[in-house]
N, C-alpha and C positions, 0 to 999 in steps of 0.2 A: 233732333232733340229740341225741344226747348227750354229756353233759361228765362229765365226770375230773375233780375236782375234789380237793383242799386240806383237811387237818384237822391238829392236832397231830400226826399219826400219820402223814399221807399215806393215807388209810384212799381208798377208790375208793369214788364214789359215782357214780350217775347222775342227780342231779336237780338241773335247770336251768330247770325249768319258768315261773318266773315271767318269766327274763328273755326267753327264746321268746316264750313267748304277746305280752309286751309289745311285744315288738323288730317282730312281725307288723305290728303297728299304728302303727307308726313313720310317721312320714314319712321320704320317700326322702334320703340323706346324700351331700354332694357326698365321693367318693372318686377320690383320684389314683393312680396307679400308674406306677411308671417302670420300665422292662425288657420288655421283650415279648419275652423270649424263650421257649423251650420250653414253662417254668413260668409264665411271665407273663402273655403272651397266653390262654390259655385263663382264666387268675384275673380278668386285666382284661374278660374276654368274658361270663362270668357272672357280674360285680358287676354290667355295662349289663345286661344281660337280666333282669335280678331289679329293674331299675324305678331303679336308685342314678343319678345324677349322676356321669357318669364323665372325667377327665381325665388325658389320656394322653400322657408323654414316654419319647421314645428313641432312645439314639444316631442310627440308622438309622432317621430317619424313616419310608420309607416303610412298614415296618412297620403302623404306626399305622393305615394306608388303612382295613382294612376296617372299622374300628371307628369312625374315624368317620364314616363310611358307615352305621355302625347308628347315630348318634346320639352316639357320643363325643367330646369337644371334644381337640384336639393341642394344646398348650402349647411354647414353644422353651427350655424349661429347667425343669431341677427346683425353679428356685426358685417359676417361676412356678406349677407343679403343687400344690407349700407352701403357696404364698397363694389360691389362688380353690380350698382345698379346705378340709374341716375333719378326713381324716386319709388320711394320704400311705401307700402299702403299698411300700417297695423289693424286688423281687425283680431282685438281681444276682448276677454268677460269684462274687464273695469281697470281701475285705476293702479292699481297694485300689478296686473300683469303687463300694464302698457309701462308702467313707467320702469320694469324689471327689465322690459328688452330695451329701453332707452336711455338707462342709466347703468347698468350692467358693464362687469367688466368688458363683457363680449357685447355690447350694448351698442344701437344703432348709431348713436350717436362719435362713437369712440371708429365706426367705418363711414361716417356717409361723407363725403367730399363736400369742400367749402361749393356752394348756393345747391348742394343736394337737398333734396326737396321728401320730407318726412308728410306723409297725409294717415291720420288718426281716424279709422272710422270706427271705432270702438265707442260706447256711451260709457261716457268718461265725466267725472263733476266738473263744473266750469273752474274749479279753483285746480284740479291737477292740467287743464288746457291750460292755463296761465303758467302755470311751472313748468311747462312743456313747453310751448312758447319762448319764454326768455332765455333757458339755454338753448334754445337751436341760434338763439339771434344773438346771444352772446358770443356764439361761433360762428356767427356769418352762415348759417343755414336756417332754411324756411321749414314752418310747421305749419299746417294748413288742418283745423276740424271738417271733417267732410261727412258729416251724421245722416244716417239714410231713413227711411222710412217705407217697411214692408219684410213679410217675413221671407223664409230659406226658398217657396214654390217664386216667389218676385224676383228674389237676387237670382236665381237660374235662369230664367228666362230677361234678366239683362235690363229690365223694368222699375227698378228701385227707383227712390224719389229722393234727390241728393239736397243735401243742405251744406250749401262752402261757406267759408271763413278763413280770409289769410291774406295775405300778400297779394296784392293783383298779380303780378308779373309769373309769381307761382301758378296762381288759378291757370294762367294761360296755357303755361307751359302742360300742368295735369287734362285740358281740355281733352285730347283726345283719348284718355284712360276712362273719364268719366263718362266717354260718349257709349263706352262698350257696357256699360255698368249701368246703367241709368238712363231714363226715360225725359226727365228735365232736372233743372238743376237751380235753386233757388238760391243766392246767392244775399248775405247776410253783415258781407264787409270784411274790414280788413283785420281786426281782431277774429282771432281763431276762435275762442269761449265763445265767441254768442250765435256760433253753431251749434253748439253743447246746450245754449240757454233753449232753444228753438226745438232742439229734439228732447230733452227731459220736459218743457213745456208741451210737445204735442206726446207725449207718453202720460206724461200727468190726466192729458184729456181723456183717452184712452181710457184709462185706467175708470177714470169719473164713468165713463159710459159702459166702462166692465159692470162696476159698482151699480148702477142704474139698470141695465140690463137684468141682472141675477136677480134683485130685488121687486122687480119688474116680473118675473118669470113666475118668481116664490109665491108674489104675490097673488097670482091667476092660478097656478095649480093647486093652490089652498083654498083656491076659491071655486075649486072645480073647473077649471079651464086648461085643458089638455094643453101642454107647451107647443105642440107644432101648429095648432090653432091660434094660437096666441103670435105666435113667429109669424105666421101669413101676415094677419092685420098688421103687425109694425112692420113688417118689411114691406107694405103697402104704402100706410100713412106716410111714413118718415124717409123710404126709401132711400136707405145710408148703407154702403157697404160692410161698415163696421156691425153694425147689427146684424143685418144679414148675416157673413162669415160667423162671427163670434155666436151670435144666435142658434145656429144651424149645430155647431160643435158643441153649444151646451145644451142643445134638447137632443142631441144624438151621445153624450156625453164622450164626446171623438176627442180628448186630452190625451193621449198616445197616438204616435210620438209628438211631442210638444213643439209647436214653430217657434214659442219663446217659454220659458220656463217661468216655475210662480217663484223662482229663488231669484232671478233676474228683473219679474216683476215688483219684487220688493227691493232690490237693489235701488232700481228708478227710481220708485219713490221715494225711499230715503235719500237719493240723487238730488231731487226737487226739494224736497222738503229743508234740506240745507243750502242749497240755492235761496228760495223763498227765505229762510231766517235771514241769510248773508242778505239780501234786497231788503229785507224789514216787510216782507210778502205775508198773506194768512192762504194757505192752503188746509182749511178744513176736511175737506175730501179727501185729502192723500193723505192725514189723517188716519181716516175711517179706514182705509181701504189697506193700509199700513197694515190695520188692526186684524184685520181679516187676515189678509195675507199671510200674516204673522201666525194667525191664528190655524191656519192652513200647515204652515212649513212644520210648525208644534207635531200637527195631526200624519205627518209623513206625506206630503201634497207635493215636495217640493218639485219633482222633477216636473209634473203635470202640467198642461199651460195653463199657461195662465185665468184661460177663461174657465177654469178649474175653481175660478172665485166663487162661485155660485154656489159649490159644495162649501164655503166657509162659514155663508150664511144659513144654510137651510138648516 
């Protein structure tokens, strides 16, 4: 794996080595996980497979079936996932459902063990990280943002691109959860939120290049230039993945089934967009792309993904 690491400078390094090699030789870590959806189920599926102790809640029970099938124990609340683990991973839609299992009567908070270790991979605003934060440390427990990057085919294949935020002593300890999950791990300090800042700022960009892409495509098939014609040349010139993939799904119009949704795409945005007021930030773009969006979920678009933008504008 490699990590991204922290310097006075933010200088980028790649050496993690010691905690690797050590984390190898670990014993296995009882780890809970609540959500199974898109993101979840494939992260809860290769924590059991890498040997962890796995404990798993979700609205929708039966969800859960095949996993504990492979060996995964189903719990009937998130608090109970809190207490018979030593560090709980949420992956939820947003704010409202992360902070339901963390503040809930049956709430993680009310089971996880003083210096139990709470990790949020949910894209969540940086202002509910912060409220999530101070009550885990008002109880002598850690909450670590750990926001990924890549859609449902990445997180199965174990490849995600992790962005941490927390307590050193924490990171440490989640090292080798992360190792099974994730391809490198960029690491952002010791406040939890500005892992949150880092993943709504790389979805904001996202987003910009949805925007640019659609508009881009409109522009050439108005103009008589067949869309997969047009996809060669950028995917040539610019040679960026993101074009490519997104490109490819919007001149094939392949939005079923959605790797992220346009109801979630516009969550983000307005994620950022309230970020950026809170900073005294101009995001023009997210914006526009708000307005589209928006304009889309109106139109019945929502479940679609996102690169579904394209039908907003044309």
């Amino acid at each position: 794996m490699k990590y991204i690491g922290e310097t006075h400078k933010k200088v980028i390094y790649h050496a993690f080595d010691f905690l690797i090699k050590n984390s190898k030789g670990m014993n296995r870590m009882k780890v809970g996980v609540i959500g199974l959806g898109n993101m979840g189920y494939p992260i809860a599926e290769n924590i059991l497979q890498a040997g962890h102790e796995l404990v798993v809640y979700n609205r929708t029970a039966s969800k859960a079936d095949p996993l504990v099938a492979e060996g995964a124990t189903q719990a009937m609340s998130p608090s109970e996932v809190a207490f018979r683990t030593d560090v709980v991973f949420t992956v939820l839609a947003g704010d409202q459902a992360t902070e339901q299992v963390v503040f809930g009567e049956d709430g993680i908070l009310n089971g996880l063990s003083k210096e139990g270790i709470h990790v949020a991979i949910s894209t969540i605003s940086v202002d509910c990280a912060k409220r999530l934060n101070e009550a885990h440390t008002e109880q002598g427990k850690h909450f670590i943002s750990t926001t990924v990057l890549g859609r449902p085919d990445v997180a199965q294949s174990g490849n995600l691109h992790l962005i941490v935020a927390g307590p050193e002593t924490a990171r440490k300890k989640i090292a080798p959860i992360l190792e099974v999950i994730g391809q490198d791990v960029f690491v952002m300090g010791e406040e939890p939120y500005l892992a949150n800042v880092v993943k709504l700022g790389n979805n904001f960009l996202l987003v910009s290049m949805l925007e640019a892409l659609s508009e881009a495509f409109i522009f050439a098939q108005k103009n008589g230039i067949e869309p997969q014609s047009f996809l060669d040349v950028i995917s040539t010139f610019f040679g960026s993945p993101i074009y490519d993939n997104y490109g490819s799904i919007m001149v094939n119009e392949d939005f079923e089934p959605a790797g992220f949704k346009m109801s979630l795409g516009l969550k983000d945005t307005n994620l950022a967009l309230e970020a950026a007021q809170e900073a005294d930030a101009s995001l023009p773009l997210a914006e526009l792309a708000k307005e589209h969006f928006s304009k889309g979920i109106e139109n019945g678009l929502e479940d679609l993904d996102w690169a579904a933008l394209i039908k907003c504008i044309e």
